[in-house]
Each structure stands twice: as C-alpha cells, then as structure tokens.
TORSESE-95200 format. One record per residue (C-alpha): residue number from 1; residue in one letter; x, y, z. Coordinates in steps of 0.1 Angstrom, whole numbers, plus 5000, padded with zeros to 4 digits. Example, Ala and Ser with C-alpha at 12.3 -4.5 7.8 and 13.67 -1.06 7.14 Angstrom:
BEGIN
<pt 1,A,<5123,4955,5078>>
<pt 2,S,<5137,4989,5071>>
END
This chain:
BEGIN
<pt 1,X,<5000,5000,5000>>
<pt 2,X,<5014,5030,4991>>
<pt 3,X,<5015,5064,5013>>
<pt 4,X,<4988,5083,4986>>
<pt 5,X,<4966,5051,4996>>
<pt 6,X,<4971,5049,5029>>
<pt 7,X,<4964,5084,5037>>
<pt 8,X,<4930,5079,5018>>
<pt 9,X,<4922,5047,5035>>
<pt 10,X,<4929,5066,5068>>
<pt 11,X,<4907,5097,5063>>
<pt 12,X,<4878,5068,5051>>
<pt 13,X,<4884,5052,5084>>
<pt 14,X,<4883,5080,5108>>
<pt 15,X,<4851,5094,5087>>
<pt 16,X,<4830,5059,5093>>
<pt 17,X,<4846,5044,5118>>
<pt 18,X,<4855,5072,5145>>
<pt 19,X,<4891,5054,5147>>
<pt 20,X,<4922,5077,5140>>
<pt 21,X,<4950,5054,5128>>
<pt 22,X,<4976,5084,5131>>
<pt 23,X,<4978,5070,5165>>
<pt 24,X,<4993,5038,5154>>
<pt 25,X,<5024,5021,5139>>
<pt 26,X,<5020,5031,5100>>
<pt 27,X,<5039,4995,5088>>
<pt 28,X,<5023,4970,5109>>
<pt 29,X,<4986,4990,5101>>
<pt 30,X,<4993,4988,5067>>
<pt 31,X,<5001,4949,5066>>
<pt 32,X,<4966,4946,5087>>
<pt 33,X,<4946,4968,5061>>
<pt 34,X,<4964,4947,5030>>
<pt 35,X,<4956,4913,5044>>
<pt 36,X,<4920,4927,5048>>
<pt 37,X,<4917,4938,5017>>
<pt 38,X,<4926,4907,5002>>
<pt 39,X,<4906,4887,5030>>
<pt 40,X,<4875,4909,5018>>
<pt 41,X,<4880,4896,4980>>
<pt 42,X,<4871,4933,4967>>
<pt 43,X,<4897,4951,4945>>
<pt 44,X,<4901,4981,4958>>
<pt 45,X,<4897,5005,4987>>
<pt 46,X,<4871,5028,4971>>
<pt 47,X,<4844,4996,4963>>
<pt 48,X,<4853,4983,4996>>
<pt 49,X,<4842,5019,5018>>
<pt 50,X,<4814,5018,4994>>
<pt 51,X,<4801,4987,5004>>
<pt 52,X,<4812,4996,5043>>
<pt 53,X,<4784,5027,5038>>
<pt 54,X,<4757,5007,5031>>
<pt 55,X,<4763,4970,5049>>
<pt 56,X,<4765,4980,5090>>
<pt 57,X,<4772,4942,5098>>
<pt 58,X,<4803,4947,5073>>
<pt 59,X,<4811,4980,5087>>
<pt 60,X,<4814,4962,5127>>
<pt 61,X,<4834,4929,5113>>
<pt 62,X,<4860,4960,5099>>
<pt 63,X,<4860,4979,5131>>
<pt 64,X,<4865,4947,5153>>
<pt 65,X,<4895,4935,5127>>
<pt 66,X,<4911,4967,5136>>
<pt 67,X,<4912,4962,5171>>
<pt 68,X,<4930,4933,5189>>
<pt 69,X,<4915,4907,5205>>
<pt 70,X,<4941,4887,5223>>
<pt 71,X,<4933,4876,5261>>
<pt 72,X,<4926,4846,5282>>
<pt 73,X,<4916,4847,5322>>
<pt 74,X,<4952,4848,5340>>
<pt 75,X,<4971,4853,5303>>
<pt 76,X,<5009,4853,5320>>
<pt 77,X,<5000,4835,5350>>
<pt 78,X,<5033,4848,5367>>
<pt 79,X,<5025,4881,5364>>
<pt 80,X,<4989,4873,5379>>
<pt 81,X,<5010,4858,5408>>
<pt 82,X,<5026,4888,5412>>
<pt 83,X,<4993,4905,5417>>
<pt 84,X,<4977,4880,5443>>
<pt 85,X,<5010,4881,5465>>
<pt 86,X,<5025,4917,5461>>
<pt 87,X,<5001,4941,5445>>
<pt 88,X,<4967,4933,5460>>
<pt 89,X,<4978,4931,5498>>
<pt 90,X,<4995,4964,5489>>
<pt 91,X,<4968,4981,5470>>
<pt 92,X,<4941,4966,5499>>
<pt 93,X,<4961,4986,5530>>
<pt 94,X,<4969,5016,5508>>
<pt 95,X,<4927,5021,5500>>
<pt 96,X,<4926,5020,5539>>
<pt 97,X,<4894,4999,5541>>
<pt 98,X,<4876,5017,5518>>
<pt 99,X,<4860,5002,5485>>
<pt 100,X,<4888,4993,5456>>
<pt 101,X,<4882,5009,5423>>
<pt 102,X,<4895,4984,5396>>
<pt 103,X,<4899,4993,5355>>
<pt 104,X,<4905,4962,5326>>
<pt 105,X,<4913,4989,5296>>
<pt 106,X,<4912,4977,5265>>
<pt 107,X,<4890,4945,5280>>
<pt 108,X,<4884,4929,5250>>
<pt 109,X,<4863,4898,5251>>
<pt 110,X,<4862,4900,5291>>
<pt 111,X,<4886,4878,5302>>
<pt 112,X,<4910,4901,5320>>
<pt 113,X,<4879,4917,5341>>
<pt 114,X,<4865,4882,5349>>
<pt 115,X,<4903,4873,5361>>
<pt 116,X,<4901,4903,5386>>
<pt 117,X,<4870,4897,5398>>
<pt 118,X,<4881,4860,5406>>
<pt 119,X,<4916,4875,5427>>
<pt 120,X,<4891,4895,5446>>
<pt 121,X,<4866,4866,5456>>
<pt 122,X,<4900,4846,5470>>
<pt 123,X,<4919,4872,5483>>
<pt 124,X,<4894,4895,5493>>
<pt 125,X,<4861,4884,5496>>
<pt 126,X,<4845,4907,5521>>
<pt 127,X,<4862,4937,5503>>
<pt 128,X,<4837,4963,5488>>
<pt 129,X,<4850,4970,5449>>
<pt 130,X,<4841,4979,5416>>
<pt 131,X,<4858,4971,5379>>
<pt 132,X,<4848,4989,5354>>
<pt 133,X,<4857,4968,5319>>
<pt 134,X,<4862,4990,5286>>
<pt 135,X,<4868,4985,5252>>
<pt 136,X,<4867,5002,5217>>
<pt 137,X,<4855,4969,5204>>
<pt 138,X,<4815,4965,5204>>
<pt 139,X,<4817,4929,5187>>
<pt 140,X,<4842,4922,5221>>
<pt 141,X,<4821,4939,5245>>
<pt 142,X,<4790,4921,5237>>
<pt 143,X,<4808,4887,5244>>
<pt 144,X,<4823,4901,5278>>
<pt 145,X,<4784,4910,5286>>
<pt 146,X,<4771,4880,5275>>
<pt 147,X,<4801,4862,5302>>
<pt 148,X,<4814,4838,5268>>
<pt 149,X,<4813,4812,5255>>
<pt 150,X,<4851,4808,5263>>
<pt 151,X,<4874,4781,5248>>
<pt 152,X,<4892,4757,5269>>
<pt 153,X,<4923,4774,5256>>
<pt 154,X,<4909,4805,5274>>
<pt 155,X,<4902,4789,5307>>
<pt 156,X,<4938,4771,5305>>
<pt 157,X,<4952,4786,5334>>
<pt 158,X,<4921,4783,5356>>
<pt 159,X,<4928,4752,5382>>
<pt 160,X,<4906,4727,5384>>
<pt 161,X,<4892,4743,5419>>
<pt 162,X,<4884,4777,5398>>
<pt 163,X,<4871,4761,5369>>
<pt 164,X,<4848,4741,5393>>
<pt 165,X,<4838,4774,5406>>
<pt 166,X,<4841,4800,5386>>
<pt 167,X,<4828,4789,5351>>
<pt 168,X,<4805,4765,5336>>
<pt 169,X,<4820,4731,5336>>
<pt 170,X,<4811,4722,5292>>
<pt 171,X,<4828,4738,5266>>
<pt 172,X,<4813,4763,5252>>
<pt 173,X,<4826,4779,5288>>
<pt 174,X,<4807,4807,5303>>
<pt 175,X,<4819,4828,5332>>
<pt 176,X,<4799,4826,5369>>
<pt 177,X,<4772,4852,5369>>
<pt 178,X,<4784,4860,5402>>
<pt 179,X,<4818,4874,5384>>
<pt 180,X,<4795,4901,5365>>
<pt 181,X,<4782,4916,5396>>
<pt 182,X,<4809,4937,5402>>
<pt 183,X,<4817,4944,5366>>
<pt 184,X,<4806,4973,5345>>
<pt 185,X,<4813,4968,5307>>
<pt 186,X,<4822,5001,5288>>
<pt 187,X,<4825,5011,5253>>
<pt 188,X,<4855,5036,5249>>
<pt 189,X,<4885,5048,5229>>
<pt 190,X,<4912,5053,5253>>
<pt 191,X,<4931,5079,5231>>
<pt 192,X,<4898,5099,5230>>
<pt 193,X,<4878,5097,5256>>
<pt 194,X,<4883,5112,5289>>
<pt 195,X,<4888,5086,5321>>
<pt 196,X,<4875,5085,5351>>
<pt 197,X,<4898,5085,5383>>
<pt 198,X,<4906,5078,5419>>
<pt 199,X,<4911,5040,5403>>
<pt 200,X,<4935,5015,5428>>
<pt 201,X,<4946,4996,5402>>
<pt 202,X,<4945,5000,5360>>
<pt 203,X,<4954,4968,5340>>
<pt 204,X,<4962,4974,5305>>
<pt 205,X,<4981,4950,5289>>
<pt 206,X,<4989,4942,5254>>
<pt 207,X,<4966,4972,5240>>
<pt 208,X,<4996,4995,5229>>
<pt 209,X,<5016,4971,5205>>
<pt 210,X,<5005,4991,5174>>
<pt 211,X,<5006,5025,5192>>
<pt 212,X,<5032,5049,5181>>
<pt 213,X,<5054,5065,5211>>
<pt 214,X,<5034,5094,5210>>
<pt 215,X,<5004,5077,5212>>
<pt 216,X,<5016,5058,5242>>
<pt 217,X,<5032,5088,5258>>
<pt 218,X,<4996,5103,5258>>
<pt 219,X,<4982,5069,5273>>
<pt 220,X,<5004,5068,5303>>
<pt 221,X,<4997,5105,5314>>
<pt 222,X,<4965,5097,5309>>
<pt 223,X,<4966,5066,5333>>
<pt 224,X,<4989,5081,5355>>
<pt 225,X,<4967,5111,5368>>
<pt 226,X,<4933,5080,5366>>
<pt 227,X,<4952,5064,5392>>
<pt 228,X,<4951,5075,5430>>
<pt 229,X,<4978,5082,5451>>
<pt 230,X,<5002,5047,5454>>
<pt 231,X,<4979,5034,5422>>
<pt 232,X,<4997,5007,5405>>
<pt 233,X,<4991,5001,5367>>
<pt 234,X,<4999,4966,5350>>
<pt 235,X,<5013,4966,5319>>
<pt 236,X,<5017,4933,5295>>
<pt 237,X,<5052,4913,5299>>
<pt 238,X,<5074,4926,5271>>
<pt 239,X,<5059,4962,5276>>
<pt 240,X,<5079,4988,5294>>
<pt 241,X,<5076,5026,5300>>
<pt 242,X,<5104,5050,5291>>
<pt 243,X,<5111,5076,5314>>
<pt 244,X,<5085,5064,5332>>
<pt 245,X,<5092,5089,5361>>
<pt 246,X,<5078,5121,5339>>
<pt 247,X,<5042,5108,5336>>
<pt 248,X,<5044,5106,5377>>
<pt 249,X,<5050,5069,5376>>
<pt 250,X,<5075,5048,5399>>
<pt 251,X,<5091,5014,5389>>
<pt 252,X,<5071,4990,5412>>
<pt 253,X,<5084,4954,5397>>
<pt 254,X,<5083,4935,5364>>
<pt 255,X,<5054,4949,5343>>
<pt 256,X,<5041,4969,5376>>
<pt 257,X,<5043,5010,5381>>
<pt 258,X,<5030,5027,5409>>
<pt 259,X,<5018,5066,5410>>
<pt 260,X,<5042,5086,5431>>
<pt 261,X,<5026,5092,5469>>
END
C-alpha cells in the first residue's frame, strides 16, 4: 500500500469508523489493512468503503478487525501471581478499608475483568470493589456481557478448583454470573475519551503494541493522573515505559508502576 493510499484509507476510516489510525504504527497498520483487503476479495479500497456505507454488519466485522483481541483469564499466570502476593495486599492497606476501584482497559472479550473479579473473591472476599471493563471493540464487548462462551484454551490457566467454581463446567465455557456483579462493561476509545479516576489499580496489557510513542506517551499520562495516590498500573510482559518517572509513575516490579505518593 502506498502512502497516497494509505492516507485515503485513513481519512475513510476516521470518517465511518470514528478510529484515528495516526495513533498507530503506519507498517504494521498497513500489513493489517492489505491482508484485509485481500481477505474481503474486493479490488480496491474505494468499492470496499462503498460497500462499508451501506452494509453495518460489514462496517462492525471492519471495526472489530482493527482492534485486537488477544486475552485469556490469567494470560501470563506469573505476572497474575505477582498480583495475588504483592500488589493486591498492597493496594488493599493503601485504600485504607475503603471500597477498591479496579479498570481492565482495553478488555476485550472479558477475560481480563472476569480474572480480577476472581483474585478479589479469593483474596478478598469481604472487600467492597468495583471494575469497570472498557473497550473500543462493540463485537468484544457484547461477548464480555454475555460472560462467553470461552474456549478451553481460554480457561487454560484456571485450576481445576476455579474452573469448578468460577465457570461452567462444558465447553462452550461461560463465566459465573456472580463474576459480572461487580463488573461494568464500557465502550470507549482510550486515546479519545476522557477517564474516570481515583482507580486503585488500571490493568492494561497488550493494547499498545501498534501504538506509536506518541500515542503511548499520551496513554500513560492519561493513566497516570486516573490512578490515585500509590495506584499501580499493569502493563503486558514485554511492555515497558520510558522515562517512566515524567508521567508521575515509579518502577514497582516487572510489568508493575505505581503513582508517586
């Protein structure tokens, strides 16, 4: 795809779809919109907008292709470990009894916010809380509502006591009902969108991979000044903020940083 095409197929994208892709990597966007393309088995660009215009079910298969959908409950179980031994007894003396505000961004099919609502039955279960679950993908969202059908892949990392538990015991799997209750699912475009705040913990993991460094920089101020005093964010395992220390963030272990008291 050349740049004269690109731009094009950028401005059609922001004008339908509400997504501005001058927030993410230019190569790696452009090797997702020509595998598309050729997926879609139309010729060019212009025919394919004009059928995204008048088809809406094409128009939300498009907008969930450009969004990544990559999760699983407890997806990098060490890290998750991390969070039961370290970061939850932290975060639960440093909210001083009151109730925890929890944040999946970038949530996709639910998995993530179903995994935090499972740490906080074990390790916490008289603790008030709330997680809220967002996510720009609608397609995603409605899965995450719906608590499945999950995979066995999905539930992998579950043991046997939690799967017992937690979700339905025949694949198709579907999360406990009981999960949900503390769990409010939330379409949004983090690089858009203003956040709420006062939040104990933000997990976002995985969701920047295509994000230029601007973009990102952006994110983590964003984040940074969601999170309360001694907040922690989780980021994904190979991620790792730059200079973390001028979006008012503090090194707080491997994929961990905590807002500065």
């Amino acid at each position: 795809m050349d740049a004269e095409v690109y731009s094009q197929v950028k401005t059609s994208i922001k004008r339908t779809l509400k997504i501005d892709l001058e927030n993410y990597k230019e190569e790696q966007m452009k090797r997702r919109l020509d595998s598309w393309l050729v997926r879609s088995r139309i010729s060019n660009w212009k025919d394919y907008f004009n059928l995204v215009v008048t088809d809406d079910a094409e128009m939300e298969r498009f907008r969930n292709y450009l969004t990544i959908n990559v999760t699983e409950f407890f997806r990098d179980l060490n890290r998750w470990d991390n969070v039961r031994k370290d970061i939850l007894p932290y975060l639960l003396k440093n909210c001083g009894g009151g109730p925890m505000k929890l944040w999946s961004a970038g949530c996709s099919t639910g998995a993530e916010a179903y995994t935090l609502a499972i740490l906080m039955d074990e390790a916490a279960p008289n603790q008030k809380y709330s997680i809220l679950a967002s996510d720009l993908d609608r397609g995603a969202l409605l899965k995450a509502k719906a608590r499945g059908p999950y995979s066995p892949e999905d539930i992998r990392n579950l043991t046997p006591a939690q799967r017992q538990k937690y979700v339905s015991p025949i694949a198709p799997h579907f999360a406990n009902e009981k999960l949900q209750r503390n769990i409010r699912f939330q379409e949004q475009n983090l690089l858009e969108e203003p956040f709420e705040n006062n939040f104990d913990l933000i997990v976002c993991r995985n969701v920047v991979i295509y994000f230029t460094t601007e973009s990102k920089d952006v994110l983590y101020e964003k984040f940074c000044k969601a999170l309360k005093p001694g907040g922690v964010l989780f980021v994904g395992g190979t991620e790792i903020i730059s200079g973390s220390s001028k979006f008012g963030f503090e090194n707080f272990g491997i994929s961990f940083y905590r807002k500065a008291l």
